[in-house]
C-alpha positions as CSV (number, residue, x, y, z in Angstrom):
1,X,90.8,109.2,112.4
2,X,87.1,108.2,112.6
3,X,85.6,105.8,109.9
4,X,84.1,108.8,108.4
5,X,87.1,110.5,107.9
6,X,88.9,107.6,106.4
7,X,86.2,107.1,103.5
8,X,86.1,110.7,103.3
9,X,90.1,110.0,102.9
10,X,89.4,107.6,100.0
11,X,86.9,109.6,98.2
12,X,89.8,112.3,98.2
13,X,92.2,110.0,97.1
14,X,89.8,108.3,94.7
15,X,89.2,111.4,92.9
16,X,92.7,112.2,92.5
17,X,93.7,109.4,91.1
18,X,95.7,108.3,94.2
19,X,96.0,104.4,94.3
20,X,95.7,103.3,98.0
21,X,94.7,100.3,99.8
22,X,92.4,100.1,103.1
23,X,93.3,98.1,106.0
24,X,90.8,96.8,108.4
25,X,91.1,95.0,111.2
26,X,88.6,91.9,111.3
27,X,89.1,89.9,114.4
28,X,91.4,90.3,117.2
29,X,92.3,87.3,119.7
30,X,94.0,88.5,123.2
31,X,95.4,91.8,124.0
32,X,95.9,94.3,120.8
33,X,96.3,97.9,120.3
34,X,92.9,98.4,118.3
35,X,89.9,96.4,117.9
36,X,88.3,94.9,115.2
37,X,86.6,97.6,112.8
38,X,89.7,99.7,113.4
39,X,91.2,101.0,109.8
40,X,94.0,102.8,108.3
41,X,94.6,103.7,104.8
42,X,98.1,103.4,102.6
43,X,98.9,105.1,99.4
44,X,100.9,104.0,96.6
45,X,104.0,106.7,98.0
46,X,104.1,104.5,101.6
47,X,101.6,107.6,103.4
48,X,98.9,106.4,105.6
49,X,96.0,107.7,107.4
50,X,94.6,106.3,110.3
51,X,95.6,103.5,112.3
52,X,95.7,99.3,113.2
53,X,97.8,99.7,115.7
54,X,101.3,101.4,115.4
55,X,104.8,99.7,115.8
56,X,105.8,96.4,114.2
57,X,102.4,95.2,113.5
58,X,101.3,98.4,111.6
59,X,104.5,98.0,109.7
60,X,104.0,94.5,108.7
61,X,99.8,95.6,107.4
62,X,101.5,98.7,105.6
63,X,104.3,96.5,103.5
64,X,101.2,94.0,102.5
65,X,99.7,97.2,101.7
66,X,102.2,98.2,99.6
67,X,103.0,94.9,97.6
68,X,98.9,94.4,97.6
69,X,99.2,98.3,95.6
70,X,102.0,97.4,93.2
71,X,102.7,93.4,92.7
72,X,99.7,91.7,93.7
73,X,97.3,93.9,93.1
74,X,94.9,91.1,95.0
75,X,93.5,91.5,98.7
76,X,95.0,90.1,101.5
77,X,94.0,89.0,104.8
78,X,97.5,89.6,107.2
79,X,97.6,87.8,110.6
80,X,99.8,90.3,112.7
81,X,101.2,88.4,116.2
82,X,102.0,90.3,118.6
83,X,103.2,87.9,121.1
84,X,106.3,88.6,120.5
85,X,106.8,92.0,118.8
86,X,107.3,89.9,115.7
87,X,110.7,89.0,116.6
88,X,112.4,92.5,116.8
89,X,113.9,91.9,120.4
90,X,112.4,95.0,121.7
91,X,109.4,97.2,122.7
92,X,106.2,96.5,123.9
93,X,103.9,93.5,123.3
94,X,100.5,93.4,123.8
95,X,100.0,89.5,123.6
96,X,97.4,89.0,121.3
97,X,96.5,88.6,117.6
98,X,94.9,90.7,115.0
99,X,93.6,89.5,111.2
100,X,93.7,92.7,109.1
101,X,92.1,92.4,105.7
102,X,93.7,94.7,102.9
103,X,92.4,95.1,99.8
104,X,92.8,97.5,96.9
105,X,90.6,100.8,96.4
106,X,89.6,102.4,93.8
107,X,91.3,101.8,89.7
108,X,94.9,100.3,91.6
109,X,98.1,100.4,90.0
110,X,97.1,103.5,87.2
């Protein structure tokens, strides 16, 4: 998805009442799937638009997504390493690091 789409994503979501967070990546260090600017949105229900990445490293923004949507309900800036495919044993790595900054959108939580 384009960055237009996504905010046209929120705006959707927004007017629905839908509480999401957005994801964006703000630095990267190395070799990573998606470069800084990159975003992805995550709704309340665990759906997401757009992307940071994929695999373990999209998994590990979307659960600080998550608790950021219904504990914290505070940003949260998530350093994802992907050095070592975040110790699952298997698939690919790309070697680098990304700082992904999630925060709340919208009235979260209602």
């Amino acid at each position: 998805m384009t960055n237009r789409e996504i905010f046209r994503k929120l705006s959707e979501l927004r007017s629905l009442g839908v509480p999401a967070c957005l994801a964006t990546v703000t630095g990267t260090s190395g070799s990573t799937p998606r470069e800084t600017g990159a975003k992805m949105v995550v709704c309340a229900d665990g759906a997401t638009y757009g992307t940071v990445g994929g695999g373990c490293g999209e998994n590990k923004v979307r659960s600080a997504a998550l608790r950021c949507l219904l504990t914290t309900k505070k940003p949260e800036l998530v350093k994802v390493d992907l050095t070592d495919d975040l110790g699952t044993g298997g698939g690919a790595v790309c070697g680098g690091e990304m700082l992904v900054f999630v925060e709340p959108v919208g009235k979260p939580g209602k």
